[in-house]
C-alpha positions as CSV (number, residue, x, y, z in Angstrom):
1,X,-132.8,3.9,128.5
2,X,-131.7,7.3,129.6
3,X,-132.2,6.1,133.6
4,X,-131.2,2.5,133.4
5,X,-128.8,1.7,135.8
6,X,-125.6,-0.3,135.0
7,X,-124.7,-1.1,138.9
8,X,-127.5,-1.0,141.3
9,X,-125.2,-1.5,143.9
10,X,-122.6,0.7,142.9
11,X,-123.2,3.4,145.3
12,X,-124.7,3.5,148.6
13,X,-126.4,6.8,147.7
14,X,-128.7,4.7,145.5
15,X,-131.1,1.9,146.6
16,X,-134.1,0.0,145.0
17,X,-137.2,0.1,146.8
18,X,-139.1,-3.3,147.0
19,X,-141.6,-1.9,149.0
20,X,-142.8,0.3,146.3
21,X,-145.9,-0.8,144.2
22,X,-148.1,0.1,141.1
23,X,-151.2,0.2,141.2
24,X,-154.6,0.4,138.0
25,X,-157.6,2.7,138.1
26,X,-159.2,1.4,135.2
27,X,-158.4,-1.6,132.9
28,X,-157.5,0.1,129.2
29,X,-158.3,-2.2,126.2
30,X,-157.4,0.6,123.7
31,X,-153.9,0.4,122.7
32,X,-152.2,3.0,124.4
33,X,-148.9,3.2,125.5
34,X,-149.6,3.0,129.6
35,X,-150.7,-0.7,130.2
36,X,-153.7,1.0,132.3
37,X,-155.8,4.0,131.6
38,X,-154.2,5.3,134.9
39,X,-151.3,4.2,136.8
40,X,-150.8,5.3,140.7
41,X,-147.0,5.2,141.4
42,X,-146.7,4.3,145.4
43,X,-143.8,4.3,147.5
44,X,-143.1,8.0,148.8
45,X,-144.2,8.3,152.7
46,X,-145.1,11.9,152.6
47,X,-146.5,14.5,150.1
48,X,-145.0,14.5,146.6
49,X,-143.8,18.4,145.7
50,X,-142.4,17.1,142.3
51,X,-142.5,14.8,139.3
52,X,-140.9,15.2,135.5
53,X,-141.1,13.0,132.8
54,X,-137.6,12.4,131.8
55,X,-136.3,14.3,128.3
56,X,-137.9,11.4,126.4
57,X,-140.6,10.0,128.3
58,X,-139.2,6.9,129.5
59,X,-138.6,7.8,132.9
60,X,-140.1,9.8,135.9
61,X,-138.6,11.3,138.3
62,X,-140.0,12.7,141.6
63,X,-139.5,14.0,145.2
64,X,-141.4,15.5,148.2
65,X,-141.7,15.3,151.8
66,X,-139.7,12.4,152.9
67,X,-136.5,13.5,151.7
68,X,-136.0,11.0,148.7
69,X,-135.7,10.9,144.7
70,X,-137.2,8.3,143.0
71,X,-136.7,7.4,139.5
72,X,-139.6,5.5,138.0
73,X,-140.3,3.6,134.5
74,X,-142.7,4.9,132.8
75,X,-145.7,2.5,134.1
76,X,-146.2,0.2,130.5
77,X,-145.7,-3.0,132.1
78,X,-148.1,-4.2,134.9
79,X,-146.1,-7.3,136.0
80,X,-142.6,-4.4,136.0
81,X,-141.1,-5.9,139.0
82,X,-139.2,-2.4,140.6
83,X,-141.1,0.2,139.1
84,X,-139.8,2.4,141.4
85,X,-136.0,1.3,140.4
86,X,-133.8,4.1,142.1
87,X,-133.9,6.0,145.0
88,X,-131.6,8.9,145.3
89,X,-130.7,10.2,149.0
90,X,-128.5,13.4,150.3
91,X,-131.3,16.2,150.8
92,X,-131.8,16.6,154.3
93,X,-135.5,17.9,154.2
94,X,-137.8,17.9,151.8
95,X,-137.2,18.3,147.7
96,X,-139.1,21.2,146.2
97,X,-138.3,21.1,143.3
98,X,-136.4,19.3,140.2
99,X,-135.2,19.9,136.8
100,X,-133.8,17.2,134.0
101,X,-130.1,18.9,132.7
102,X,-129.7,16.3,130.5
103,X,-130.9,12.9,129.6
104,X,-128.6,12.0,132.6
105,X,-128.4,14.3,134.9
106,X,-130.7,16.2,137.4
107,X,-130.9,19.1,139.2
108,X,-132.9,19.3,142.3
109,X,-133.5,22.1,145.3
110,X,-134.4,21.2,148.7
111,X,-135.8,22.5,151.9
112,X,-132.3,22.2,153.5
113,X,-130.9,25.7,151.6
114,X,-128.8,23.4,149.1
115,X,-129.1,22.2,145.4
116,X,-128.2,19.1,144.4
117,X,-126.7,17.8,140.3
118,X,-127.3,13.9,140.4
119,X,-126.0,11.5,138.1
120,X,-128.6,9.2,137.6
121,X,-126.5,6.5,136.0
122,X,-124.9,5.7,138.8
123,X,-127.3,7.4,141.6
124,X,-124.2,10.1,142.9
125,X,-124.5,13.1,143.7
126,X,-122.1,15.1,141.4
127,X,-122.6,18.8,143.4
128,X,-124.2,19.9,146.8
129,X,-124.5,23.3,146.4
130,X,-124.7,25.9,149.0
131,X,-125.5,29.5,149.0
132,X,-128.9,30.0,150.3
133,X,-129.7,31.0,153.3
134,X,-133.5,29.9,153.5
135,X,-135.7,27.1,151.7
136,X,-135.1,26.7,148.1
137,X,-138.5,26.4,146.6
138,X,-137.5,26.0,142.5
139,X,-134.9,25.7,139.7
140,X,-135.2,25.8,136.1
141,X,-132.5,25.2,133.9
142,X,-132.0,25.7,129.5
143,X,-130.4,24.2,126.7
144,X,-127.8,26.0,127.1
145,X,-127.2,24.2,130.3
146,X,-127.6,27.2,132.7
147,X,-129.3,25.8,135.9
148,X,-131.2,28.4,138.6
149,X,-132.7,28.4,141.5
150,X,-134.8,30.5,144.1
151,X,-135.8,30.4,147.5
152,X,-137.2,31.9,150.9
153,X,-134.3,34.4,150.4
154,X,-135.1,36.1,148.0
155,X,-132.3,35.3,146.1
156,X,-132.0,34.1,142.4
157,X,-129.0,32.2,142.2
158,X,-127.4,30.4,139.1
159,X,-125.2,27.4,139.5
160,X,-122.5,25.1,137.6
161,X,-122.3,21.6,138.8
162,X,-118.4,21.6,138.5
163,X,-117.9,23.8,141.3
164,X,-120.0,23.9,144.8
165,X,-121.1,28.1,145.2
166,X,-123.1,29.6,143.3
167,X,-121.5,31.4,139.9
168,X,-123.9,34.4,140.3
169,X,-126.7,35.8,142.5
170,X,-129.8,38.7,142.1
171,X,-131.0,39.7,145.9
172,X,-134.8,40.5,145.3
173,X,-137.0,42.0,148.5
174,X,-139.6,38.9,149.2
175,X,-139.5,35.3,148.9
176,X,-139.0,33.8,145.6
177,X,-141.4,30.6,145.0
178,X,-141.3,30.2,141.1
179,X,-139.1,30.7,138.2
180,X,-138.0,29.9,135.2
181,X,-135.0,30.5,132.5
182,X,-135.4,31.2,128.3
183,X,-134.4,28.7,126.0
184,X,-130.9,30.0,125.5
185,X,-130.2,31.0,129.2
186,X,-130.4,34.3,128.8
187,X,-133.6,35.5,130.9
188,X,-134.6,34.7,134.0
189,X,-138.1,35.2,134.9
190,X,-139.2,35.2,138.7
191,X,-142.2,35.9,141.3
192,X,-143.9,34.9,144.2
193,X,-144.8,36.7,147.7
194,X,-144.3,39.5,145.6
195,X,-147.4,39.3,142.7
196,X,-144.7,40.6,140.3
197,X,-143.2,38.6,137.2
198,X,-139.6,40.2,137.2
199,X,-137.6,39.4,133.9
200,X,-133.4,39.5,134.9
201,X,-130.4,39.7,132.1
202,X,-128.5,36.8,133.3
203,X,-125.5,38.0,131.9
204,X,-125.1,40.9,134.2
205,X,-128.0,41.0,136.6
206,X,-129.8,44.1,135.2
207,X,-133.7,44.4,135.7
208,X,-135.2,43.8,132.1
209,X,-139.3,44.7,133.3
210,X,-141.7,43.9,135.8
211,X,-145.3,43.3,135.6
212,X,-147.5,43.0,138.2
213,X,-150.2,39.9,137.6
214,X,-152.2,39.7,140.8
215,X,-153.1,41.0,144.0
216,X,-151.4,38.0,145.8
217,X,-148.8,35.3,145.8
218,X,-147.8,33.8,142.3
219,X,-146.8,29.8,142.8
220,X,-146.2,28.7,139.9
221,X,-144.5,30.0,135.9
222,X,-144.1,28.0,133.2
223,X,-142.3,29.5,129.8
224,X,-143.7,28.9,126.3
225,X,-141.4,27.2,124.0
226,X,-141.4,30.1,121.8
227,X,-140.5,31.8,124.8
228,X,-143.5,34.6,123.2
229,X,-145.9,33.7,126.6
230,X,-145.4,32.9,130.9
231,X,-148.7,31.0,132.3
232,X,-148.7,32.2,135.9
233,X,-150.3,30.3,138.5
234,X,-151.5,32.1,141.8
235,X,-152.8,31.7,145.0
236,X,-156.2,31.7,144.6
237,X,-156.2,29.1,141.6
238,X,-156.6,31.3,138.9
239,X,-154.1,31.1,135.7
240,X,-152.9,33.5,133.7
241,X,-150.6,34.2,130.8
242,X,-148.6,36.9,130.2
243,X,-146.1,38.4,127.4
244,X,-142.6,37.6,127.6
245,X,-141.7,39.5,125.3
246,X,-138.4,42.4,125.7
247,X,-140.8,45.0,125.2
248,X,-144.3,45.8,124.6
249,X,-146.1,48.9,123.5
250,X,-146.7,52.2,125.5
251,X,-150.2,51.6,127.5
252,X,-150.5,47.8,126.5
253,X,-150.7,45.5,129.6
254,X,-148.9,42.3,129.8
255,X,-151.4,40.1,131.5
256,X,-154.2,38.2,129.6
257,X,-157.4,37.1,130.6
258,X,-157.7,34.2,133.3
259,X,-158.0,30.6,132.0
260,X,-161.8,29.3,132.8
261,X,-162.9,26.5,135.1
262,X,-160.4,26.9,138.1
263,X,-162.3,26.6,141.3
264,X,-160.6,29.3,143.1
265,X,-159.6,28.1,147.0
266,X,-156.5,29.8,148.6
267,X,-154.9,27.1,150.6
268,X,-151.3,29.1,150.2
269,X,-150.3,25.8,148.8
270,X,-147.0,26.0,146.0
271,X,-149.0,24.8,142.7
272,X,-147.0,24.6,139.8
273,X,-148.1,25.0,135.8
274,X,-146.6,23.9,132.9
275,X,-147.0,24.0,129.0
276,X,-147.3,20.9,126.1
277,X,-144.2,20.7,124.3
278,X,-146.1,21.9,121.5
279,X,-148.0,25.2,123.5
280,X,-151.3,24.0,122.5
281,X,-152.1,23.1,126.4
282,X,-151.4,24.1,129.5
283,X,-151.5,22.3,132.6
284,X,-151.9,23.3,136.4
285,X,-152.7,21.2,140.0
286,X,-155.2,22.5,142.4
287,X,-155.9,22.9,145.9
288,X,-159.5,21.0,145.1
289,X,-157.4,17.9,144.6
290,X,-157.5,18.6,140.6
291,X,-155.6,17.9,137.6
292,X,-156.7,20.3,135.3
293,X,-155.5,21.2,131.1
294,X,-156.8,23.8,129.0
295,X,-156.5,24.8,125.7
296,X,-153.7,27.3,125.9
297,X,-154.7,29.8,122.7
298,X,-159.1,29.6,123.7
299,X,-158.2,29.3,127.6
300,X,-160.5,26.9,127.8
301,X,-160.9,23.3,129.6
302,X,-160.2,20.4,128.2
303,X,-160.1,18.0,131.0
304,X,-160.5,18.3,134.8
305,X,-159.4,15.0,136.7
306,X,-159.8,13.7,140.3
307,X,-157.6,10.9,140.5
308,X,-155.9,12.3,143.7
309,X,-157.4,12.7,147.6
310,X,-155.5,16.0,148.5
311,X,-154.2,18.8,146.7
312,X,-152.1,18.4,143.5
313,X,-149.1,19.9,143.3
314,X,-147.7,19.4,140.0
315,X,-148.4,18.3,136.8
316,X,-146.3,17.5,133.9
317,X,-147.0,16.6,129.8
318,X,-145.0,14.0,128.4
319,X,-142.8,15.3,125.7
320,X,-144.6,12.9,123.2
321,X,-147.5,11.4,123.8
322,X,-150.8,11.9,125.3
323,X,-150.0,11.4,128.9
324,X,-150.0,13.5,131.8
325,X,-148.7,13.2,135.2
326,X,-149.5,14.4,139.0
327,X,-148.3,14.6,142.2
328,X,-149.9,15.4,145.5
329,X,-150.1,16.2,148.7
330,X,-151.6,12.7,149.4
331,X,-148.2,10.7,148.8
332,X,-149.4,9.6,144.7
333,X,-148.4,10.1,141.7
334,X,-150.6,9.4,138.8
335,X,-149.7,8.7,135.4
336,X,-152.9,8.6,133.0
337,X,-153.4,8.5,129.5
338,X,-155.5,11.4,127.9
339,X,-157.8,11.7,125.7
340,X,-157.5,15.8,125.2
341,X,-155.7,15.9,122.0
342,X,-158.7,14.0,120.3
C-alpha cells in the first residue's frame, strides 16, 4: 500500500491519532467496495480545505484548519482500528491545499507562506519551501513532476523538492486562488480575484492567452486529461468550461455555457472542481453544503448530495471506481459510493 507505514514511530513528525473515528450513514448490502454506502472520516478539529484520493485509491489524504495532514485508508473495513493512520505536522496555519507527486510523496501549501514535499513513508518532511510572501492558496503538479503553487501574492511559483526556493516565479497583479499545470508541465493555467484564466509557458514565463470567464472571483480550475477543456468554478457557484487549447479562431470565445443545477450563493468561500479520470464528470462543492457531479459533455446533473452541515470545499473522484469524496467546512470528510455511472 502506497501509504503504509513501515515505522510508526520513526519520526516525531508523524503520530497516529486514536482519537479519530469512522463513522456509517447508511448500512450497504450491495457489494461495493466501501463497507458502507457512506463513510464520515472524523478526527480534524477545524474546517477541512482539502482531501485527495491517493494515485490508486487506497489512501486519502487531507488537511484544513487545524494545521494537520492526515493520511486515511480508504474506509472498506468497519472494525479498521486507526483509520486515520498518520498525522503529518510542520505547517504552522492552515493547509490549503495538497497535491499527490507520486505514490509516495506529497506536496502541500499552507496558510503560513511555505510549501511543504512530505514523504509519507516515513511521515518527514523532505522540503519547506519559502518564497511567498502571503497565503498560499493552491498547487498542482504533472507527470512530469513539475510542482506549483499560488497564493495571496500574486505570484506563481514552481518548486523542486531537492532544494528550499523556488526554481522560478510569474508576478501577476491580484491574488491568485486556483491553478493548475498540463500533463507534461509545460502550461500553467491560473485565476482568481482577477476573473481571468491566464495560460503561462513554464519554460520561460511568457503570457500564452487570457480569457476572461466571469464578472467575479474564479475559486476553483480543474484540467481535462486531454488537456482540450479547464472547468472553472466561481464565486457565485456557477461552473464553467473553457478551451485550453494554444489557440482558437478569430471571434470564437473560449467560455462554454454554465453547468445546470448550481444554486448560486456567494459566500467568497475557495470551492474547488475537479474532473473523472475519464472526463465524463465533473465535480464541484458548494456553499449550500453540496456535493454536486454533472455530466461533463451535456452539463447536466447527475447527483446532488447533502451528506455535509456547512459548505463543501472540495471534492475528489477516485481514480477507479465509483466513489467520490468531500470535505467541508464542518470538520467531515465523506467518502460515498455512487451510483452516477449507472
Amino acid at each position: 500500500m502506497a501509504c503504509s507505514f513501515g515505522a510508526m514511530n520513526a519520526s516525531p513528525a508523524l503520530s497516529v491519532n486514536s482519537m479519530s473515528q469512522l463513522t456509517h450513514i447508511k448500512t450497504n448490502q450491495r457489494g461495493h467496495l466501501l463497507y458502507d454506502d457512506a463513510v464520515v472520516l472524523l478526527g480534524h478539529t477545524g474546517a477541512v480545505l482539502t482531501s485527495k484520493f491517493s494515485l490508486d485509491g487506497t489512501c486519502i489524504v487531507s488537511g484544513g484548519m487545524d494545521r494537520t495532514i492526515r493520511l486515511w485508508h480508504l474506509p472498506q473495513n468497519e472494525f479498521e482500528s486507526t483509520p486515520n493512520f498518520g498525522v503529518l505536522e510542520g505547517h504552522k496555519s492552515a493547509v490549503t491545499s495538497m497535491q499527490w507527486k507520486d505514490m509516495e510523496t506529497l506536496f502541500s501549501v499552507s496558510a503560513d507562506r511555505t510549501i511543504g514535499f512530505w514523504d509519507t513513508i516515513t511521515g518527514d518532511r523532505i522540503s519547506n519551501g519559502i518564497g511567498h510572501e502571503l497565503s498560499v492558496n493552491d498547487c498542482s503538479v504533472s507527470y512530469s513532476a513539475t510542482s506549483i503553487s499560488v497564493g495571496d501574492d500574486g505570484m506563481l511559483m514552481s518548486w523542486d523538492g531537492r532544494v528550499k526556493k523556488a526554481t522560478s516565479s510569474i508576478t501577476t497583479l491580484f491574488p491568485l486562488l486556483c491553478c493548475e499545470l498540463s500533463k507534461d508541465g509545460s502550461i500553467a493555467y491560473v485565476s482568481g480575484i482577477d476573473p481571468c484564466v491566464k495560460a503561462y509557458d513554464m519554460s520561460n514565463g511568457e503570457l500564452l492567452w487570457s480569457c476572461q470567464v466571469a464578472q467575479d472571483t474564479v475559486t476553483g480550475l480543474a484540467l481535462s486529461s486531454d488537456g482540450s477543456r479547464l472547468a472553472c468554478r466561481l464565486v457565485d457557484g456557477h461552473v464553467v468550461t473553457i478551451n485550453a487549447s494554444k489557440s482558437v479562431p478569430t471571434g470564437i470565445s473560449r467560455v462554454g455555457p454554465s453547468f445546470e443545477g448550481a444554486t448560486p450563493r456567494p459566500l467568497r468561500n475557495i470551492v474547488r472542481t475537479c474532473f473523472s479520470t475519464d472526463d465524463v464528470f465533473l465535480t464541484a462543492g458548494s456553499d449550500c453544503q453540496e456535493a454536486l457531479v454533472w455530466d461533463s459533455a451535456s452539463r447536466r446533473m447527475r447527483a446532488r448530495y447533502t451528506d455535509h452541515k456547512d459548505a463543501v470545499l472540495q471534492t475528489d473522484f477516485h481514480p477507479s471506481e465509483s466513489i467520490l469524496m468531500s470535505c467541508a467546512i464542518d470538520g467531515n470528510i465523506v467518502v460515498r459510493q455512487c451510483d452516477f455511472k449507472t
